[in-house]
C-alpha positions as CSV (number, residue, x, y, z in Angstrom):
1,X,103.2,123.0,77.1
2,X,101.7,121.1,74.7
3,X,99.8,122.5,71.4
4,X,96.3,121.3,72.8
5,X,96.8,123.0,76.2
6,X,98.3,126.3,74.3
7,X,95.1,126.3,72.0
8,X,92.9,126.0,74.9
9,X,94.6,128.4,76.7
10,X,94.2,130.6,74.2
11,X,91.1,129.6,73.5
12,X,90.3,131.4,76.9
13,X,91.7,134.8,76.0
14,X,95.1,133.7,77.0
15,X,97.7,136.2,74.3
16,X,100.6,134.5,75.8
17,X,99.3,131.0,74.7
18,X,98.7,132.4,71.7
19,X,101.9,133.7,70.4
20,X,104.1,130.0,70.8
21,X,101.4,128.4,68.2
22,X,101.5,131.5,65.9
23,X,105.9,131.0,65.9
24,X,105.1,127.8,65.1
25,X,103.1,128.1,62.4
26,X,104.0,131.4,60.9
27,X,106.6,130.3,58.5
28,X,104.3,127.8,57.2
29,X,101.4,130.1,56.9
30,X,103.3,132.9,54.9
31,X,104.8,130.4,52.9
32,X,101.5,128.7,51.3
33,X,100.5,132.7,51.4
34,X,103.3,133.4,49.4
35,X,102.9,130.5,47.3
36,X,99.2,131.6,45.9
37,X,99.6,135.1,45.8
38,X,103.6,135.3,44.6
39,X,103.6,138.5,46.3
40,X,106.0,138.8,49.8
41,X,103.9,142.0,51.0
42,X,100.6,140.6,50.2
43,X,101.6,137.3,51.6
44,X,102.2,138.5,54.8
45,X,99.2,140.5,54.9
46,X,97.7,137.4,54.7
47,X,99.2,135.9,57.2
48,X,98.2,138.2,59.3
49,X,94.8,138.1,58.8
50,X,95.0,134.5,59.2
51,X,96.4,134.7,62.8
52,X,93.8,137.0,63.2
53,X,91.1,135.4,62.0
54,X,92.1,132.1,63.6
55,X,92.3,134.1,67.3
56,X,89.0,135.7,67.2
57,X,87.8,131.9,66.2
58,X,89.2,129.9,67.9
59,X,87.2,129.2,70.8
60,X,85.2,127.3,67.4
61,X,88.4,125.5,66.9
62,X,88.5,121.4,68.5
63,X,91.9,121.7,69.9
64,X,92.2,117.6,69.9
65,X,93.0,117.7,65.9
66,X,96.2,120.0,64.7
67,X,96.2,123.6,64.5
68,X,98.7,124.0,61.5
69,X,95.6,122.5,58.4
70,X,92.8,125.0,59.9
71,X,95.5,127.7,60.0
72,X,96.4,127.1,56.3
73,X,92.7,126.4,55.1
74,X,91.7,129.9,56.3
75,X,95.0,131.4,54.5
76,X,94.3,129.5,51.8
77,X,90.4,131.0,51.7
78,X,92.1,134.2,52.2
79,X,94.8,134.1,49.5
80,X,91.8,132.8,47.0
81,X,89.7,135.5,47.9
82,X,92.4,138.0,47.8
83,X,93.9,137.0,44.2
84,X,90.2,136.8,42.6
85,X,89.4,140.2,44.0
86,X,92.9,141.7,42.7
87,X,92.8,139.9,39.0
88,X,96.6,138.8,39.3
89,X,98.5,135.9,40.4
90,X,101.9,136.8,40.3
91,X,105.1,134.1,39.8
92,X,107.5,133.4,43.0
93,X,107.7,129.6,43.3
94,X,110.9,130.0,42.1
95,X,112.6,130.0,45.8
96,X,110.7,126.8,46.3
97,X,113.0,124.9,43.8
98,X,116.5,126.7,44.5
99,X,118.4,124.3,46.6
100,X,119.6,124.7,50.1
101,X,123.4,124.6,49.3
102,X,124.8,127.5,46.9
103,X,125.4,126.7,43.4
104,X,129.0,126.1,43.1
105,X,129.2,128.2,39.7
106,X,127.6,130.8,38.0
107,X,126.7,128.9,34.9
108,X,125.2,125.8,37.5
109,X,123.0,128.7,39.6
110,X,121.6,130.3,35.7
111,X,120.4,126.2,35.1
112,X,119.4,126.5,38.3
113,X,116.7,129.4,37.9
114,X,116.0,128.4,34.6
115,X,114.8,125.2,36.0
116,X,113.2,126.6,38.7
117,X,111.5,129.4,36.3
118,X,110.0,126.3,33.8
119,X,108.7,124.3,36.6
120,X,107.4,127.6,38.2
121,X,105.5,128.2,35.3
122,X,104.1,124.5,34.8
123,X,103.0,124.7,37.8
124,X,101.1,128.3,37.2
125,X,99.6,126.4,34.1
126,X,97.4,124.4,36.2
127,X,93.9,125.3,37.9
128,X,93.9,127.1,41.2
129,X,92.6,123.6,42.5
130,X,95.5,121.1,41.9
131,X,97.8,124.0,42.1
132,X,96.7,124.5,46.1
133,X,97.1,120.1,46.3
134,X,100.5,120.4,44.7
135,X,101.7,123.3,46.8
136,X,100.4,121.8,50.0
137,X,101.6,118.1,49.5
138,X,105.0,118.7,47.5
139,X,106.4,122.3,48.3
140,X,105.0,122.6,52.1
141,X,105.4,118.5,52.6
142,X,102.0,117.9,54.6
143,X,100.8,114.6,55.1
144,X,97.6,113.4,53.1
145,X,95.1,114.0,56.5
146,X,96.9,117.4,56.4
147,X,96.3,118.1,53.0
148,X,92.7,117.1,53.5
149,X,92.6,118.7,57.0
150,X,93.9,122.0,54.8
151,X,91.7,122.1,52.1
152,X,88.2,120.6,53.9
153,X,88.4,117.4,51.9
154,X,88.2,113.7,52.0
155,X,92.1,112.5,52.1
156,X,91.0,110.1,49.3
157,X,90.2,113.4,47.5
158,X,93.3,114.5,48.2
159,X,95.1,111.6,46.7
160,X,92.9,111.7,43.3
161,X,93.6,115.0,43.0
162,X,97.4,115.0,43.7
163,X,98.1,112.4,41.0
164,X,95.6,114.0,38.4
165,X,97.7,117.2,39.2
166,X,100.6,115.6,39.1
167,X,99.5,113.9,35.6
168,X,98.7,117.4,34.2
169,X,101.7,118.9,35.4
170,X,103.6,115.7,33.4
171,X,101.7,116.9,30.2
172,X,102.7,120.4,30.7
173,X,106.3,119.9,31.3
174,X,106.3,117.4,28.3
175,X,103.9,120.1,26.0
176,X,105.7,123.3,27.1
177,X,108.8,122.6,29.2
178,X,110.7,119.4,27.6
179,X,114.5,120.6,28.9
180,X,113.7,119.9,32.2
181,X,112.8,116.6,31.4
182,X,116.3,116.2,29.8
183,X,117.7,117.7,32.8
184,X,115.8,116.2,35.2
185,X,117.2,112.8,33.4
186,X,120.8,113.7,33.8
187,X,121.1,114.2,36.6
C-alpha cells in the first residue's frame, strides 16, 4: 500500500497501518532526535513520543503531503522542549561524520574523530535555529520543501537560513577550528 492509503488507514484507528509508516520513518526520527539532544536514551524517548503524538493526531494530518516533515517537526518541537527544560545539550554528531567504510589505520580513524569532534563542535557553536536547518538539510539530506515542511517555514526561509548557517559555520571553522580547513584541502 501506498503511504497516503496507510495514513488514512490509520487515520481510522487502523494499528496495522500504522506500524509500516512508523518503520519507515523511525530511523529518521531518532536520528534528528538524537541529533538535538546528543543523548541515545533521551533520543529515543523522543521518538517515541513523536509516534505517539503523531497517532493520536493524525486524523489532523492531510495525508496528500508526506508524512516524514510533520513526523520530524513534532520531534523536533519535542527535542526543543525537552533540552530547554533539562538545561543541557549534549555532543554526538560525531557518528554523523565517521564514514561508512572503516578506517584503514589507527592513526587515519584518530584524524578521523578528530575531524569529526571539531566539526561537531562548530556545529554546537551555532544557534539552536541554523543548527536544526543544518542538521535537517546536510546530515538527514531532506529536500528544501522537506526542510520547510519540517520546520513550518517558507522553503525560501529555508534557503536564507541554510546559507547564513552555512556562512557562520565557515567563520567558526576559520575562528576556532582552522585544521580542518587544512585537511579538508588535502584531501
Amino acid at each position: 500500500m501506498d503511504e497516503p492509503t496507510l495514513i488514512r488507514r490509520a487515520a481510522n484507528g487502523d494499528a496495522a497501518a500504522w506500524e509500516p509508516l512508523v518503520l519507515a520513518h523511525q530511523q529518521a526520527v531518532f536520528r534528528l532526535s538524537y541529533l538535538l539532544l546528543g543523548d541515545p536514551d533521551e533520543a529515543d524517548d523522543i521518538a517515541q513520543e513523536t509516534f505517539l503524538r503523531a497517532w493520536k493526531y493524525l486524523h489532523r494530518f492531510d495525508p496528500a503531503r508526506p508524512l516524514r516533515p510533520w513526523l520530524l517537526s513534532i520531534a523536533s518541537r519535542l527535542a526543543s522542549n525537552r533540552r530547554r527544560s533539562a538545561g543541557r545539550y549534549a555532543a554526538a554528531l560525531a557518528r554523523a561524520f565517521r564514514s561508512q567504510l572503516p578506517p584503514s589505520s589507527v592513526e587515519e580513524k584518530s584524524l578521523r574523530q578528530t575531524e569529526a569532534d571539531g566539526l561537531w563542535k562548530a556545529v554546537q557553536a551555532l544557534n539552536a535555529s541554523d543548527q536544526k536547518v543544518v542538521y535537517l538539510r546536510y546530515f538527514l539530506e531532506l529536500s528544501v520543501a522537506e526542510t520547510a515542511q519540517a520546520l513550518q517555514i517558507a522553503e525560501g526561509t529555508v534557503k536564507s537560513r541554510s546559507n547564513r548557517a552555512l556562512e557562520k559555520l565557515r567563520k567558526i571553522i576559520q575562528r576556532d577550528f582552522p585544521l580542518l580547513l587544512k585537511d579538508m584541502t588535502h584531501e
